[in-house]
C-alpha positions, 0 to 999 in steps of 0.5 A: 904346237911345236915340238919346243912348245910341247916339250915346255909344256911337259915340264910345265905340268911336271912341276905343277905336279901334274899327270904329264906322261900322255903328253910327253907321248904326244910330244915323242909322238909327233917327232915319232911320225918323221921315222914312217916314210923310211919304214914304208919305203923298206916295207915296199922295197922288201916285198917288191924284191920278194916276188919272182914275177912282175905282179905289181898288183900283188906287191902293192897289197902286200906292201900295203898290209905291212904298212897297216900292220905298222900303223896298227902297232904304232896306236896300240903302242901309243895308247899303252903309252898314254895309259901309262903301261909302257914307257912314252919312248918305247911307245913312240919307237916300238912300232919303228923299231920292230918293222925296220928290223923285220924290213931289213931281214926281208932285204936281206932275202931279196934276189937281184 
């Protein structure tokens, strides 16, 4: 389904009267998912430029827990979105949001 179709189906179910919220989230979700590449790659950059020596094993790991506390939070903050908890927007940009500010401060620490 494409995100046009997605969000034709949303209206659709809103003036049927239907519960609509989970699928607007899987609709702001889908468009959500083409922010990750950009957050992974502040993450690795940040912590690659934290590291005094040339651990690159060490770097990977910590790039890679970053990236699964990221992903951790974006299906918490999906689920509380289609559970009708928090706002579909605010589930699908939570997890954006948060790890591109928190990469941003780490690239401000960076030495080059």
């Amino acid at each position: 389904m494409t995100i046009r179709e997605g969000l034709a189906w949303v209206r659709t179910l809103r003036l049927a009267g239907l519960p609509y919220r989970s699928a607007r989230t899987d609709v702001y979700s889908k468009i959500g998912y083409t922010i990750t590449p950009l957050v992974v790659s502040v993450i690795a950059t940040a912590v690659g430029g934290l590291l005094r020596r040339n651990v690159l094993l060490a770097r990977m790991l910590i790039a890679l827990g970053g990236v699964a506390g990221y992903l951790i939070l974006q299906m918490v903050a999906h689920i509380l979105a289609k559970s009708d908890v928090i706002s579909p927007i605010l589930g699908v940009s939570l997890s954006a949001v948060v790890f591109l500010v928190l990469g941003a401060t780490l690239l401000q620490r960076v030495r080059t």
